[in-house]
N, C-alpha and C positions, 0 to 999 in steps of 0.2 A: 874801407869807408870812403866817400867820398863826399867833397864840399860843393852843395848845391846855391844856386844864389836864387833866395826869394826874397823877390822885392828892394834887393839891392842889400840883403843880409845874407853872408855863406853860414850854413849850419851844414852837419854834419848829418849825415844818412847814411842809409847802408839798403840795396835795392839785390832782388832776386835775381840778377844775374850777376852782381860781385858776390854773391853768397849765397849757390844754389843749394838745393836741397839737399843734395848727395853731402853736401860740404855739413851743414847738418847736423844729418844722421852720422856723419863718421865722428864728429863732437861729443854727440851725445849716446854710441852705440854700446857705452857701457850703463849705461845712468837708467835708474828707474823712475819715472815721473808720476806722483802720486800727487791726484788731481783732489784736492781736501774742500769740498762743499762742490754740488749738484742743481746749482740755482741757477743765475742771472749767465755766469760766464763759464761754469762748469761743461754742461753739453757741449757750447759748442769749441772750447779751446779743447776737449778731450778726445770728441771724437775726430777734431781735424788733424790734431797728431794722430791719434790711430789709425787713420785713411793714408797719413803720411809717412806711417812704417816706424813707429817711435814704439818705446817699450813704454804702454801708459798702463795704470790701476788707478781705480777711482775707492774713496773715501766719505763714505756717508756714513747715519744715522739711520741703523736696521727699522721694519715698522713704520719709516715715514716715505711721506709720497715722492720726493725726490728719488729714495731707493727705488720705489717702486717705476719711476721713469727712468733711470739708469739700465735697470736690466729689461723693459722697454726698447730704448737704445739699445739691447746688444752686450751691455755689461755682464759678467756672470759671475754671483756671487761663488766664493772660494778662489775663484782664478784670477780676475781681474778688478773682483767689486768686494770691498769687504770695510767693517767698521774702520771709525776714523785712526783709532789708536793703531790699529794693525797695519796700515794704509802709510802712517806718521812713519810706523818703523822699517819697513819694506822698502820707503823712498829716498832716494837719493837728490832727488830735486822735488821739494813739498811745492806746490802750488796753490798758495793759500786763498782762494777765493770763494770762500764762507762773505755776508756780508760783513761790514764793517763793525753792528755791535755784534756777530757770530765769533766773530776775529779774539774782539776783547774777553768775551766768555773763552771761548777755544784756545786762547793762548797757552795756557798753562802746560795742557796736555802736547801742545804741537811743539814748544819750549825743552821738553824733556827730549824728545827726539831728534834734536837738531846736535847732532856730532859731528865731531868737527872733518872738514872736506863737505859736506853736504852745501846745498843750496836752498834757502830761501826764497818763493816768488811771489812776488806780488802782480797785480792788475791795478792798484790803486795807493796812492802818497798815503793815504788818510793814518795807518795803523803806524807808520814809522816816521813821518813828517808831527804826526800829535801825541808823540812817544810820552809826555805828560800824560794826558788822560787818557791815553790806553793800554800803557803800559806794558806796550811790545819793544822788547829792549831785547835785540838778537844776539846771541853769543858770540864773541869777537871769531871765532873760527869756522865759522861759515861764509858764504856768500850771499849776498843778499842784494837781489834782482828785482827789476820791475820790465814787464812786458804791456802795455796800457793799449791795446783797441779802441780803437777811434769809433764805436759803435757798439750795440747791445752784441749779447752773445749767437740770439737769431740773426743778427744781420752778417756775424764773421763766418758761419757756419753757411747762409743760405748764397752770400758769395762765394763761399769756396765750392762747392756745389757747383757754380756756373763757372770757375774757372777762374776768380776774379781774386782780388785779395782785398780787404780793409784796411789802411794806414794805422799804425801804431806806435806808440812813443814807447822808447826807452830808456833806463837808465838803472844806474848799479850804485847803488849806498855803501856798499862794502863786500872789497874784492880780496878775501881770506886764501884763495888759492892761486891764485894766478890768473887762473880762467875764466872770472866773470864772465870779459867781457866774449867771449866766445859762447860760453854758455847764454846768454842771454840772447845774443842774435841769433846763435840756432834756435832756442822757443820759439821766440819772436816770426822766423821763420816757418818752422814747424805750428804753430797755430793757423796760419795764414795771414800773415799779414801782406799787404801790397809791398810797401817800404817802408824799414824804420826811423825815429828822426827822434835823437838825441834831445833827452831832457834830464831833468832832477825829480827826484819822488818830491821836494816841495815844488817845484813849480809843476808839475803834473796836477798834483788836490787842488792849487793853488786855482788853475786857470780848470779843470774839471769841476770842482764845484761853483766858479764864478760859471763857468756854461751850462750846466745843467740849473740850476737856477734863472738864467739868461737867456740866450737865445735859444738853446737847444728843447728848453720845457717850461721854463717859467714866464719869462717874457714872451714868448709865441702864444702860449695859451692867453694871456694878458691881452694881447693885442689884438688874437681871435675874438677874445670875449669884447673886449672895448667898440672895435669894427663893424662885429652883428648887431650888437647892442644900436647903435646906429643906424645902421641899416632898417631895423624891426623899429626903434621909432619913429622912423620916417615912412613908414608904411610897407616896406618891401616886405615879401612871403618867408617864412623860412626857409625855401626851397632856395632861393633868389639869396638870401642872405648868406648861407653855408657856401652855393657855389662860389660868389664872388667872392668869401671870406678863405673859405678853406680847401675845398675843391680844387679850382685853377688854380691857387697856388702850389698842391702837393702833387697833382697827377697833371700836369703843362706845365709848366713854369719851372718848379726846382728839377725835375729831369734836366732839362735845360741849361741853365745855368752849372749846374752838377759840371754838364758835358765844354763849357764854352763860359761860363763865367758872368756877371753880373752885366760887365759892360757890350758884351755880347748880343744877352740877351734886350738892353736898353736901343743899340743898333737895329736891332732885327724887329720889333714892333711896332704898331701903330706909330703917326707923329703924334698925335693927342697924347697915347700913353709916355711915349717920348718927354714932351715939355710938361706932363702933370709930376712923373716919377723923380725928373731932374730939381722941378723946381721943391718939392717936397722932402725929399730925403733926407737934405741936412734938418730941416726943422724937427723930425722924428729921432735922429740922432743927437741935437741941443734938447730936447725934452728928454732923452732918456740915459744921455749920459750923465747923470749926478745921482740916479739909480744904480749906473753899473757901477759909479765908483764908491757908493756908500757899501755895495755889494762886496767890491774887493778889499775894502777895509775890513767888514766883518769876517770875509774869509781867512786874510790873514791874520787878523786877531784873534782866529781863533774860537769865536764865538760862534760861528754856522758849523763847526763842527762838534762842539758841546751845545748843540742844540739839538743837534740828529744824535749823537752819544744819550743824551737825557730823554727824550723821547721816543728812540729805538727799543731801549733795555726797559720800558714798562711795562707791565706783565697784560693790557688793554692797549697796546700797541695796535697790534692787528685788526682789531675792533674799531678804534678812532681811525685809521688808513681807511680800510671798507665804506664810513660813515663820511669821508672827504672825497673818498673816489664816487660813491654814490650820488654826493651832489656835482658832481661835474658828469657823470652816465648819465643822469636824468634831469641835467640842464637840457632847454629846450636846443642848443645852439646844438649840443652832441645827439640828440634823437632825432634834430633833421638829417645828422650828419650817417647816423646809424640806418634811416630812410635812402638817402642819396647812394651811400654805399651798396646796399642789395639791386639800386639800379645800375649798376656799372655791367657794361657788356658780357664781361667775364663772371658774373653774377647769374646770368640768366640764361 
């Protein structure tokens, strides 16, 4: 492990050349890794251990489409693909990434199969930081791990692909054998991550749900919409409106910055965009910071997570998501957006 300084803070990391591959698989060369739910992070943490020589079997729900993209993928039912329960008892490291209210329903059964030496994995704080309302309370003689990707399960999947890795936090609630922490940065490893960097499964939910409400989905969408909004009242086309709102920002700009960083990118532009961006910024940031922190309150109190708990487990869940993703597909800001896109070079 070594102590990085960001920003004039050392935390803790652990990078692919102090802990290569090889390093690992010798870890984990007896362990069987049973990959429990086919969704969000399923595909792509399962098949980049399998590419990475890990003994993995996947865990689904025979009859549903998930299975049926599993063996898709390459999984084969009997060998490597088989119902959850069979999956539960097979595994030596469960990796429980069903979603959140998936978790609360599936406990039970995934509960029973946890004996003792085995390991617990999570991707997300939520089922074991809200152990109140979800009532995943793991048996003291296991280990119980969180490996968290810094991105969807397509993006860990389509960078390893290229060679690349995704940044991923880690951390261990409870080290029943010794070897947590070995087993964890071999996952962590073996999924693909770039580098790991040391956290707590609550401060994981904690600042994961303050970002995915915030800048990473809620607030960007907010600001898209506020910005065209503008824009279209003042006369601009919706062509003219998406470019400038959404376009250059995602295909120019955050490549950019990605590569060289905010103040980088502030050097390297126009002087117009120079003194508009400088003198603006903090203003955007006083306007919006008494939203992020009402945000972080709710998150830690607790209440943004029995809000998705009470509205996930409705049996018309499915239904109202479709009926909210619907009005934002056929806002007009996303149908210029779905226009602009088929004109992109690679399009055509």
């Amino acid at each position: 492990m070594a102590k990085i300084n960001f920003g004039g803070t050392e935390e803790n990391v652990v990078t692919r050349e102090e802990f290569p591959l090889a390093k690992a698989q010798e870890v984990l060369k007896n362990d069987t890794i049973a990959i429990i739910g086919y969704g969000v992070q399923g595909p792509g943490q399962s098949l980049n251990l399998r590419d990475n020589g890990f003994n993995v079997i996947i865990g689904q729900r025979k009859a549903s489409k998930t299975w049926d993209k599993a063996i898709a993928d390459g999984w084969v039912p009997g060998k490597n693909l088989f119902e959850i329960e069979e999956a539960c008892e097979r595994g030596t490291i469960l990796q429980f990434l069903l979603s959140d209210a998936g978790q609360i329903t599936l406990w039970p059964t995934v509960k029973k199969h946890l004996t003792a030496g085995k390991a617990l994995y999570f991707s997300h704080g939520f089922g074991i930081t809200y152990k109140e309302r979800t009532g995943i309370v793991p048996p003291a003689d296991v280990d119980v791990i969180l490996v968290a990707p810094k991105g969807s399960g397509t993006s860990l999947r389509r960078m390893f692909l290229q060679g690349r890795g995704l940044n991923s936090s880690y951390a261990i609630f409870q080290d029943a054998t010794g070897k947590a922490w070995d087993r964890v940065v071999a996952l962590g490893i073996g999924v693909g991550s770039g580098y790991l960097f040391e956290t707590t499964f609550k401060k994981e939910v904690y600042s994961d749900l303050t970002g995915e409400r915030g800048t990473l989905m809620g607030a960007i969408q907010g600001i898209f919409a506020a910005q065209y909004e503008v824009l279209r009242k003042n006369g601009h086309s919706p062509s003219e409106a998406f470019n400038e709102t959404v376009e250059e920002l995602t295909q120019s700009l955050m490549p950019l910055v990605a590569e060289n960083g905010m103040d980088w990118m502030y050097a390297n532009c126009s002087t117009t965009a120079q003194r508009g961006a400088l003198d603006w910024w903090k203003k955007f940031r006083d306007a919006s910071l008494p939203v992020f922190t009402e945000l972080y309150k709710e998150v830690a109190a607790g209440n943004e997570a029995q809000r998705s708990i009470d509205s996930n487990s409705k049996d018309d869940y499915r239904v109202k998501l479709e009926e909210e993703l619907k009005e934002l597909r056929e806002s007009e800001m996303w149908r210029a957006g779905a226009a602009v896109r088929k004109l992109r070079p690679e399009n055509n």
